[in-house]
LUMLUM-622450 format. One record per residue: x, y, z of N, C-alpha, C in turn; residue in three letters. Coordinates in steps of 0.001 Angstrom, whole numbers, padded with zeros to 6 digits, always signed. Layout:
BEGIN
XYZXYZXYZala
...
//
This chain:
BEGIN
-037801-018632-008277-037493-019336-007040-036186-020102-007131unk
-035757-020580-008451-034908-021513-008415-033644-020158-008281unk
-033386-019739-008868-032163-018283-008347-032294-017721-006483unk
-033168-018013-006026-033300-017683-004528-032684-018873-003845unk
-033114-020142-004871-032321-021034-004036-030584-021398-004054unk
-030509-020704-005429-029072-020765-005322-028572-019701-004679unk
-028959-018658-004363-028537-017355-003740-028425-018301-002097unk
-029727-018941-001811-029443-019246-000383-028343-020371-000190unk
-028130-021298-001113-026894-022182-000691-025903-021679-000848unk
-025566-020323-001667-024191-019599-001863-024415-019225+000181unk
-025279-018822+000709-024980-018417+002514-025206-019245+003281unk
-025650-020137+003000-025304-021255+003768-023781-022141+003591unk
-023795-022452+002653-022256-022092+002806-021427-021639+002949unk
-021073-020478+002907-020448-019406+003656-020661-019373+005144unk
-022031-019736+005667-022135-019836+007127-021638-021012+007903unk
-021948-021854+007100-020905-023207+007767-019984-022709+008061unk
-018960-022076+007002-017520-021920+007012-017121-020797+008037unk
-017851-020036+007657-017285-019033+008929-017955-019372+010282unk
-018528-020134+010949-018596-020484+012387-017444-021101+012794unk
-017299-022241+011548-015537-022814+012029-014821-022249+011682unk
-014529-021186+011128-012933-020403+011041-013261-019571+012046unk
-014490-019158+012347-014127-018224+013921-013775-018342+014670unk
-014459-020212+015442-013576-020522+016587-012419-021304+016416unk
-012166-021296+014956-010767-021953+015049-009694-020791+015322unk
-010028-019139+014809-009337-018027+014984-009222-017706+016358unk
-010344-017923+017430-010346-017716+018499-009742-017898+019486unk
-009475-019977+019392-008617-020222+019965-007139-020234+019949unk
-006817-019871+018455-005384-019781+017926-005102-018045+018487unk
-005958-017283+018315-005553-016172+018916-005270-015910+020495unk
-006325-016902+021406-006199-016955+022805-004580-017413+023095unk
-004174-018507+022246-003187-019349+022760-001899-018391+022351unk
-002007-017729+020648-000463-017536+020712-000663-016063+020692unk
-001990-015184+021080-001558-013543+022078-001124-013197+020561unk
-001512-013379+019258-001856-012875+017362-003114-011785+017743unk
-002331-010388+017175-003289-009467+017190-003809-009406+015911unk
-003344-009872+014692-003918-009989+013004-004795-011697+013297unk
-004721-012581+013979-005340-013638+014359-007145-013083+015210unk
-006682-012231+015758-008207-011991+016971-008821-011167+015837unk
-008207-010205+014792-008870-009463+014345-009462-010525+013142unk
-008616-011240+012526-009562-011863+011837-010501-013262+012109unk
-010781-013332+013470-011595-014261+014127-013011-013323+014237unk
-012889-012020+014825-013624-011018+014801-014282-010992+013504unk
-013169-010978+012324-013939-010892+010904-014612-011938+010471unk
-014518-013049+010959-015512-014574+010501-016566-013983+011567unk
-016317-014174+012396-017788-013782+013644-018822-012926+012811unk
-018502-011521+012544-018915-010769+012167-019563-011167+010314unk
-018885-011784+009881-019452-012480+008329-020401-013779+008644unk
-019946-014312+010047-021484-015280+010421-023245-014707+010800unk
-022714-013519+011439-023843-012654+011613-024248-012547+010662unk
-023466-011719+009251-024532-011167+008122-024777-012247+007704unk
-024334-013439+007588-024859-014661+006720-026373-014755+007496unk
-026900-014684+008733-027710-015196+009527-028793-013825+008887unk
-028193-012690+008906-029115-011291+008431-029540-011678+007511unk
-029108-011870+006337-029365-012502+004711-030655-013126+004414unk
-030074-014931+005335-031106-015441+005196-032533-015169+006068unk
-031953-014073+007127-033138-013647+007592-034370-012651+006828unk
-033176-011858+005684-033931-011075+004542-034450-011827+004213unk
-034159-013158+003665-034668-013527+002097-036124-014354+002585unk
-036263-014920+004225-036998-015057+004577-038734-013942+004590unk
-037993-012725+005023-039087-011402+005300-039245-011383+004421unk
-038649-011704+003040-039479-011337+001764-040136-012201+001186unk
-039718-013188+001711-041218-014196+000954-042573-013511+001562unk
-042690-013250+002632-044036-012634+003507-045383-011856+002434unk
-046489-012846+002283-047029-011844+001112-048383-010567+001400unk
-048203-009730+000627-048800-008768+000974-049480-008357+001698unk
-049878-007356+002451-050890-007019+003570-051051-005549+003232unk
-052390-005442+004111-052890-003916+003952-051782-002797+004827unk
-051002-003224+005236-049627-002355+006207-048811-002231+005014unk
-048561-003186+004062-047570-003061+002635-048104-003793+002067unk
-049037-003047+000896-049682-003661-000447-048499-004367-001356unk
-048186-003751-001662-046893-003789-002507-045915-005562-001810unk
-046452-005744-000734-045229-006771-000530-043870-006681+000431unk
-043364-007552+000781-042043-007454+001601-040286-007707+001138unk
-040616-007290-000104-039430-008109-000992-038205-006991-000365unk
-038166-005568-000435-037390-004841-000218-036300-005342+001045unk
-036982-006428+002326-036392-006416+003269-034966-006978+002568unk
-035205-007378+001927-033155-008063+001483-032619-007383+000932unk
-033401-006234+000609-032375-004536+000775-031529-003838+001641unk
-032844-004145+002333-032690-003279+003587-031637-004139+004719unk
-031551-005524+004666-030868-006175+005764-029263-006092+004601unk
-029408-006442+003442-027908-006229+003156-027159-004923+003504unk
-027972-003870+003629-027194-002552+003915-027095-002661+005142unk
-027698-003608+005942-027292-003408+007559-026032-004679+007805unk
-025764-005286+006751-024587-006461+006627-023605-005251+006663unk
-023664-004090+005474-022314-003710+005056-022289-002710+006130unk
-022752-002282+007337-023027-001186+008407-022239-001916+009027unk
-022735-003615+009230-022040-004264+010464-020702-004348+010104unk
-019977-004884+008579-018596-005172+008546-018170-003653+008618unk
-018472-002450+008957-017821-001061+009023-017476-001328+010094unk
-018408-001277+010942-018823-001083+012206-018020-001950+013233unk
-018540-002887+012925-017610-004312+013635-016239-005105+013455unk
-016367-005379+011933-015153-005503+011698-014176-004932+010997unk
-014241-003619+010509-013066-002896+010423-012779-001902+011503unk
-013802-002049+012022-013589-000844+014003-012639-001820+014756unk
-013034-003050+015060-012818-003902+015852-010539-004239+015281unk
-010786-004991+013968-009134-004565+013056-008943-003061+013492unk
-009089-002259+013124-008136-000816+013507-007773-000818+015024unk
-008883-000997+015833-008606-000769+017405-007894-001856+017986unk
-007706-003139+017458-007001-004026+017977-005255-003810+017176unk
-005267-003349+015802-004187-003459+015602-003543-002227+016132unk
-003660-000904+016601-003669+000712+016812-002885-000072+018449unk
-003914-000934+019054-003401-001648+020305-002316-002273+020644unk
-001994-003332+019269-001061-003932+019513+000388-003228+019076unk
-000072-001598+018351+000934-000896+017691+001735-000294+019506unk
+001001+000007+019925+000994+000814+021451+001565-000254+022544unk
+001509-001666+022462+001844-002128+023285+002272-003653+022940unk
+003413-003653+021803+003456-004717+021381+003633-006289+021804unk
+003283-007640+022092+003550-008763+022674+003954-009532+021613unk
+005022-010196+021654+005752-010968+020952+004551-012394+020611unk
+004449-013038+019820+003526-014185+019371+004232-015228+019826unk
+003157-016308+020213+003401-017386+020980+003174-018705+020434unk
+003919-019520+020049+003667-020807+019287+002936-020347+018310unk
+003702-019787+017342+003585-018971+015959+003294-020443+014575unk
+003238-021442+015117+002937-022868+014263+001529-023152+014306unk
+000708-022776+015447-000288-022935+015669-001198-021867+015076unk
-000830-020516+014696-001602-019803+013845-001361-019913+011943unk
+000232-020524+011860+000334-021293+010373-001354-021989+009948unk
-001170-023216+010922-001989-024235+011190-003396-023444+011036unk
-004311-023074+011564-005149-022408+011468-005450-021426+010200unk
-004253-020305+009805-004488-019836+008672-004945-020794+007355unk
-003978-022312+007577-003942-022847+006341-005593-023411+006518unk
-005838-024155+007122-007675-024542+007695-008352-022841+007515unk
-008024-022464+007694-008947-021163+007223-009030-020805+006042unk
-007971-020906+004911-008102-020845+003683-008805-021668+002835unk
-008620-022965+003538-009502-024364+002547-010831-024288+002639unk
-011384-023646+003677-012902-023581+004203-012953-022009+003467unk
-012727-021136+003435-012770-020080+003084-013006-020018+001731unk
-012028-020839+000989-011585-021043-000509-013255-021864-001093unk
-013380-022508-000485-014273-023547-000894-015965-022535-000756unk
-015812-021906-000113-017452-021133+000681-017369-019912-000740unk
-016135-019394-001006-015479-018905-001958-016238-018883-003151unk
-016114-020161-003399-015661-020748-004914-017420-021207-004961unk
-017600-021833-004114-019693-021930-004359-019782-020329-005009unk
-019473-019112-004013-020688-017721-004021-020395-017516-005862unk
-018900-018100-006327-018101-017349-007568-019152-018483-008684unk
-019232-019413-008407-019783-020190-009675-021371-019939-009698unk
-022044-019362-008285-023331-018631-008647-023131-017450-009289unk
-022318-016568-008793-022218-015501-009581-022086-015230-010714unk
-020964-016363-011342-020729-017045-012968-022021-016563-013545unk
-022937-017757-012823-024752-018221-013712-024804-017119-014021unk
-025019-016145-012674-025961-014547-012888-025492-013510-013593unk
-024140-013577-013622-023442-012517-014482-023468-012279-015934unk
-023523-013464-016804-023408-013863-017875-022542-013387-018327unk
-022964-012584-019577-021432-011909-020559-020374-010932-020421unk
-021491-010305-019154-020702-009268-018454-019399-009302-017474unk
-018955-008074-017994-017479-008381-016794-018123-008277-015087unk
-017097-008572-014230-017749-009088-012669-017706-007053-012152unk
-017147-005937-013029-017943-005306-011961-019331-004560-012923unk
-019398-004731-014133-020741-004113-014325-021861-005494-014363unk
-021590-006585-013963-022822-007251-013171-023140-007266-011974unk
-022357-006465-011035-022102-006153-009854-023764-004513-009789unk
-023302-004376-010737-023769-002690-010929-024990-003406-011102unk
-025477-004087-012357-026790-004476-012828-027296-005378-011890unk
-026672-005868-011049-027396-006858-010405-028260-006666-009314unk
-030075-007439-009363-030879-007301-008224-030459-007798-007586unk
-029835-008638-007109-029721-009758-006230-028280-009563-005040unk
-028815-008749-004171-027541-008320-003676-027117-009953-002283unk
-027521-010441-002205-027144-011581-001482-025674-012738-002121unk
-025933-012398-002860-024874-013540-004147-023829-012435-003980unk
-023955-011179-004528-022354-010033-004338-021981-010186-003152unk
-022725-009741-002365-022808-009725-000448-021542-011017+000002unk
-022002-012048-000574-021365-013219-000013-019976-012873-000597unk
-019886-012718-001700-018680-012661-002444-017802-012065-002138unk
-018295-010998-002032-016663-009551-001235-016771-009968+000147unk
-017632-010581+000498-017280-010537+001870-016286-011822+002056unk
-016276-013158+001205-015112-014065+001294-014385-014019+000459unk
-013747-012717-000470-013049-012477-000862-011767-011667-000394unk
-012826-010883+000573-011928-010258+001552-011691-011067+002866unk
-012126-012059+003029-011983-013037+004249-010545-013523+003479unk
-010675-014238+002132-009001-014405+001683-008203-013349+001628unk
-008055-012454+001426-007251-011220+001333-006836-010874+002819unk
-008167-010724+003724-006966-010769+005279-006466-012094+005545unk
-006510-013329+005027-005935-014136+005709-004454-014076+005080unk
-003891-013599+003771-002874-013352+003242-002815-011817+003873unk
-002868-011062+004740-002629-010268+005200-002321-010738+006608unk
-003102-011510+006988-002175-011570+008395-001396-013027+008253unk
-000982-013685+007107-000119-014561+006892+001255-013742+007069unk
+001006-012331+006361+002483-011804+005886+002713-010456+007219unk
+002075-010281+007752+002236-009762+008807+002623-010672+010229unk
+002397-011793+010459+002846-012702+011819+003964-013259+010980unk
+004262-013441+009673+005556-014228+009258+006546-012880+009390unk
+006398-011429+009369+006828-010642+009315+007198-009962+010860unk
+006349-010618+011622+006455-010041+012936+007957-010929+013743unk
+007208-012351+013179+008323-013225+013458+009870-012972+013181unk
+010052-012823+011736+011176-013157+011449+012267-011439+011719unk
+011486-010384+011716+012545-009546+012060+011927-009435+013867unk
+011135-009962+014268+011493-009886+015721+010700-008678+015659unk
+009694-008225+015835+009262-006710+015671+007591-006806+015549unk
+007376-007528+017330+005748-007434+017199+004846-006641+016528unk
+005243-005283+016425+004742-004429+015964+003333-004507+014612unk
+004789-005397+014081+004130-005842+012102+003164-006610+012266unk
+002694-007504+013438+001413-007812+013735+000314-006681+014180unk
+000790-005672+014368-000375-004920+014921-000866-004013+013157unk
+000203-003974+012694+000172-003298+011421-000827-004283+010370unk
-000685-005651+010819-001232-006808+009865-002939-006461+010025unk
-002988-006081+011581-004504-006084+011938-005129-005248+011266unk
-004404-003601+011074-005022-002825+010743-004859-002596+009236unk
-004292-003611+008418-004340-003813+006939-005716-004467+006828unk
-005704-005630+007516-007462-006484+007663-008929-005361+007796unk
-008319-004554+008546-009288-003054+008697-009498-002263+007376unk
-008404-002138+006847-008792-001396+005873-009239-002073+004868unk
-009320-003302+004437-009827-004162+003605-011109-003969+003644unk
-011344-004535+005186-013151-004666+005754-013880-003414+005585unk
-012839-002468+005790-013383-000526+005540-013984-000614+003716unk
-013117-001121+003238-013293-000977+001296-014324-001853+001394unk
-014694-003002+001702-015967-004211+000753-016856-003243+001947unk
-016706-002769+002723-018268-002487+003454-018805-001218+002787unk
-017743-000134+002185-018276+001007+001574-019106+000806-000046unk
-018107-001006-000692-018315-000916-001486-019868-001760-002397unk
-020666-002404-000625-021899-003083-000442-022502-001629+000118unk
-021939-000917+000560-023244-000280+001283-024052+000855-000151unk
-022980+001410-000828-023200+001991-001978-024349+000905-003241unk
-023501-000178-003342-024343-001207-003824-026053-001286-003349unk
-026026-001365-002259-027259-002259-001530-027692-000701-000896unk
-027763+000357-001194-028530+001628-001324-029047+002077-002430unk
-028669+001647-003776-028801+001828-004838-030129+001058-004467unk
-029934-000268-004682-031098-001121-004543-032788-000428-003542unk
-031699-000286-002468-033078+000226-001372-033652+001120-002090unk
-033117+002459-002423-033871+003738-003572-034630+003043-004437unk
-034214+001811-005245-035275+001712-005959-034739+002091-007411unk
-034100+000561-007973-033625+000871-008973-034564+000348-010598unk
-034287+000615-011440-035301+000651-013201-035014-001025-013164unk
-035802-001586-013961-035600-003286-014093-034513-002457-015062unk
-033798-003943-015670-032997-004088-016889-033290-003731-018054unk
-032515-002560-018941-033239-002835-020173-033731-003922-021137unk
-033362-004775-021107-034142-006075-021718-034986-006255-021087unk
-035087-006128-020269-036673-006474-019738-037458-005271-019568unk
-037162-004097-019889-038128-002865-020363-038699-003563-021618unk
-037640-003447-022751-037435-003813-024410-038861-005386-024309unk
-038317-005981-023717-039634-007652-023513-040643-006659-022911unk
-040885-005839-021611-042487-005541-021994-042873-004733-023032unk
-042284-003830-023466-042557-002785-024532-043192-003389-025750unk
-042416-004983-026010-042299-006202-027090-043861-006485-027167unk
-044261-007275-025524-045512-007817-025667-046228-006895-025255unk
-046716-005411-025414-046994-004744-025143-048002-004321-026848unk
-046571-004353-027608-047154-003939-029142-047410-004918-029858unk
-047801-006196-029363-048577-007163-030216-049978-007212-030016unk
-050264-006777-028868-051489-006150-028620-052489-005227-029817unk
-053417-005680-030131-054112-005143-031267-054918-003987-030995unk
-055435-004079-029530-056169-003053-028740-055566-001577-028767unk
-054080-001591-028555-053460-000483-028353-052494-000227-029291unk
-052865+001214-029612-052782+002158-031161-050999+002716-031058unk
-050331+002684-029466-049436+003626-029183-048969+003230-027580unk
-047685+002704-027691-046907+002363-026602-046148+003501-026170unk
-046087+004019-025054-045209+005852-024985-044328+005155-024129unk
-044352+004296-023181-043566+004211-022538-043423+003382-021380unk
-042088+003137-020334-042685+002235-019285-041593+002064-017881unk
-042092+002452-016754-041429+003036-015808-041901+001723-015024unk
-040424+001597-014125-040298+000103-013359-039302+000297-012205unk
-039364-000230-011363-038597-000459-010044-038994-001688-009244unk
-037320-001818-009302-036876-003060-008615-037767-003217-007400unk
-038534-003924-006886-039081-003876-004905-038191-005126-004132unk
-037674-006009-005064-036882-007302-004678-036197-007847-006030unk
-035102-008675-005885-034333-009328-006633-035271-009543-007804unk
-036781-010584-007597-037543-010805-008299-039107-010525-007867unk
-039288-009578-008177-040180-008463-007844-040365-006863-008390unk
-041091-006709-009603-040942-005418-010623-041894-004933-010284unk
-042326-003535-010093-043510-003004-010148-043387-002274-011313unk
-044365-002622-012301-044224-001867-013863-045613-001149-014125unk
-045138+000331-014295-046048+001741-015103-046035+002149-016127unk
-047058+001613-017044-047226+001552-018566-047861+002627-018690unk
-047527+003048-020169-048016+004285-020437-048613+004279-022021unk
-050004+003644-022039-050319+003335-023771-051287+004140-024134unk
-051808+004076-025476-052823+005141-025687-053515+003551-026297unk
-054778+003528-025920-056224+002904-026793-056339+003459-028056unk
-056918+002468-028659-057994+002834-030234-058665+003655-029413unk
-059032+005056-030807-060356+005698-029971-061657+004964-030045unk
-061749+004165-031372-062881+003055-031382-063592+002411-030399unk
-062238+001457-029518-062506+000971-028041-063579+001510-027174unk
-064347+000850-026714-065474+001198-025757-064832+000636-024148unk
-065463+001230-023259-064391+001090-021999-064636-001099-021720unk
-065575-001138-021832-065514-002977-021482-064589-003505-022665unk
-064032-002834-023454-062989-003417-024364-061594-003022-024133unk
-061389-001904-023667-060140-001318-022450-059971-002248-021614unk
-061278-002693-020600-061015-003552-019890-060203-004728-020019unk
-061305-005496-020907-060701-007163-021385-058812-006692-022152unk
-059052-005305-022750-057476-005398-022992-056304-005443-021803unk
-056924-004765-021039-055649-004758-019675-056094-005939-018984unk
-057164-006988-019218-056908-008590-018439-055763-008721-019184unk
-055853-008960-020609-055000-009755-021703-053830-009257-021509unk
-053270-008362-021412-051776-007559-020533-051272-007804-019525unk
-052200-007710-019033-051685-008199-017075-051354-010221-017447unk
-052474-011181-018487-052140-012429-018026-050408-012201-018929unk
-050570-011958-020182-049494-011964-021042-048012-012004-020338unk
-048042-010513-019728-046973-010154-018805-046587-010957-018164unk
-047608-011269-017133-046761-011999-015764-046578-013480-016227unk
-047230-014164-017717-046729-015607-018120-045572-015154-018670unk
-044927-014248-019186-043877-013977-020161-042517-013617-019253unk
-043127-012552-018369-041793-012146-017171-042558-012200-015819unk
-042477-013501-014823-043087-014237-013934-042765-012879-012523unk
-041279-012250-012802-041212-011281-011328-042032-010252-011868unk
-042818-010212-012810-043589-008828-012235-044834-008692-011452unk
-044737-007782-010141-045655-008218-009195-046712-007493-009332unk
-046491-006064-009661-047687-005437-009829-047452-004321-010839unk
-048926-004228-011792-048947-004010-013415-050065-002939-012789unk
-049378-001618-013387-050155-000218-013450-050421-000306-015015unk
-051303+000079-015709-051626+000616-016997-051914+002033-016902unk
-051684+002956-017531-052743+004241-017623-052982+004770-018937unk
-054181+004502-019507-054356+005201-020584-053634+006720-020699unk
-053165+006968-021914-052358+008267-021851-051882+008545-023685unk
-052115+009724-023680-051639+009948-025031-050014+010428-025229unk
-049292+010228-026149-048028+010390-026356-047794+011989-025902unk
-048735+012960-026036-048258+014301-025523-048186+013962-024242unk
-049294+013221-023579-049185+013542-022065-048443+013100-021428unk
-047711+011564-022126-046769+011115-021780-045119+011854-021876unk
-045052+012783-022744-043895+013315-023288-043720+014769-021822unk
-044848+015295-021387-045194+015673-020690-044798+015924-019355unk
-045275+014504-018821-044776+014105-017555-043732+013491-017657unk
-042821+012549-018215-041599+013226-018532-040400+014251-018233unk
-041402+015118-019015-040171+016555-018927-040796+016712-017773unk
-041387+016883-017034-041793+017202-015647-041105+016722-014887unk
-040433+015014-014359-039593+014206-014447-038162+014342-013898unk
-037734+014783-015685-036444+015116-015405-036374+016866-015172unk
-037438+017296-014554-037160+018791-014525-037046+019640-015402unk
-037295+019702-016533-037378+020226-017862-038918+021385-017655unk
-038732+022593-018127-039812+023633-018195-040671+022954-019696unk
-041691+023622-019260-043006+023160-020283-042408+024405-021062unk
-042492+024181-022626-042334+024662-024174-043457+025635-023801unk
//
């Protein structure tokens, strides 16, 4: 719980920030007729929405189980981050291309060009700051790893989510810094329409590069190997069981494992001693690694396990 809560103040901050850089973009775009200004007012708008999607995931997944989904509701912050990275395709790199393609076709000179300075620079400090929260959660979660293979390993797509998305909120605002200073100084509205559709292609890259992310997730990805290696661990201190074959897991939420063990019993064991062994497994487990939600056992011998398996990965039976 305590990682959900830092995941949620990394979007709540970010949501503060982008309601006021939207309508601060809004009105700076109304007044000085900035086609890289509307497009990136469009792009806070559109990053306030997914902030609102997010915490609307992380909400649906607390929801606990029902006979409609045994299993639980954790997946929804799967499923709503891939509809975050649909919307920045969709919305705000459609919205950048067609406004800057517009202003390429029909260029208007910018109007009190001090007043979108002004605004860019207030857009960076709020930006920078919403920023710099999502980066020092990400720090915690990443650990030793470099930022893109914790990107790869990571359940928790709300904390990345935030990140490229105000990373690229700084990247167009130095894109349409150098496009209206560029439009200005050679006189050549144009380079504002060009600024917009640089902001487009930005918003085009972080949305392909969440939606790939946060599909991985939805499919249904293996926990971590260390945390295979920790159940496998308390698995073989177990005195009951002669033979650990193996152990199949998928992500259902950030913190939420569904784990399929695969052990063989003493043949000694009588089934009320099978039993009391899979209580003592199931308490072990979930005191040792708290996200696992639901614990399959199946008695199984190492052939049958080796077995299904090659069945698996598609491999013909010997």
């Amino acid at each position: 719980m305590a990682a959900q809560g830092g995941s949620k103040r990394v979007i709540y901050a970010a949501l503060a920030g982008n309601l006021l850089i939207a309508a601060t973009k809004f009105g700076a775009a109304f007044v000085t007729g900035s086609s890289s200004m509307l497009s990136e007012g469009v792009h806070s708008l559109v990053d306030t929405g997914n902030e609102v999607l997010l915490l609307h995931g992380l909400r649906r997944a607390e929801k606990q189980p029902d006979r409609a989904h045994p299993l639980g509701y954790s997946r929804e912050v799967y499923f709503w981050s891939f509809i975050v990275a649909l919307l920045v395709f969709a919305l705000g790199a459609g919205v950048s291309f067609y406004e800057g393609v517009s202003h390429l076709r029909h260029p208007e000179p910018i109007q009190n060009i001090a007043v979108n300075y002004v605004v860019l620079g207030i857009s960076v400090l709020f930006e920078g700051a919403a920023w710099t929260v999502a980066l020092r959660q990400f720090r915690k979660e990443k650990g030793n790893f470099g930022y893109l293979a914790a990107i790869r390993r990571s359940k928790d797509p709300t904390t990345f989510t935030v990140l490229f998305e105000d990373t690229a909120a700084l990247t167009g605002l130095l894109i349409a810094f150098v496009g209206i200073t560029a439009a200005e100084f050679f006189s050549m509205p144009a380079l504002d329409g060009l600024g917009s559709i640089g902001i487009g292609i930005v918003l085009a890259l972080t949305a392909v590069m969440l939606a790939r992310e946060s599909k991985g997730l939805l499919l249904g990805e293996a926990a971590l190997p260390d945390v295979q290696s920790q159940i496998l661990g308390i698995v073989a201190r177990e005195p009951a069981i002669q033979r650990t074959n193996g152990v199949l897991t998928v992500h259902l939420g950030p913190r939420d494992i569904v784990v399929a063990l695969s052990a063989e019993f003493r043949d000694e064991l009588s089934t009320t001693e099978i039993e009391a062994c899979v209580e003592r497994l199931e308490r072990q487990l979930r005191r040792e690694i708290p996200e696992i939600g639901a614990l399959f056992i199946k008695p199984q011998t190492a052939a049958g396990w080796a077995a299904a398996q090659r069945r698996v990965s598609g491999e013909r039976p010997a």
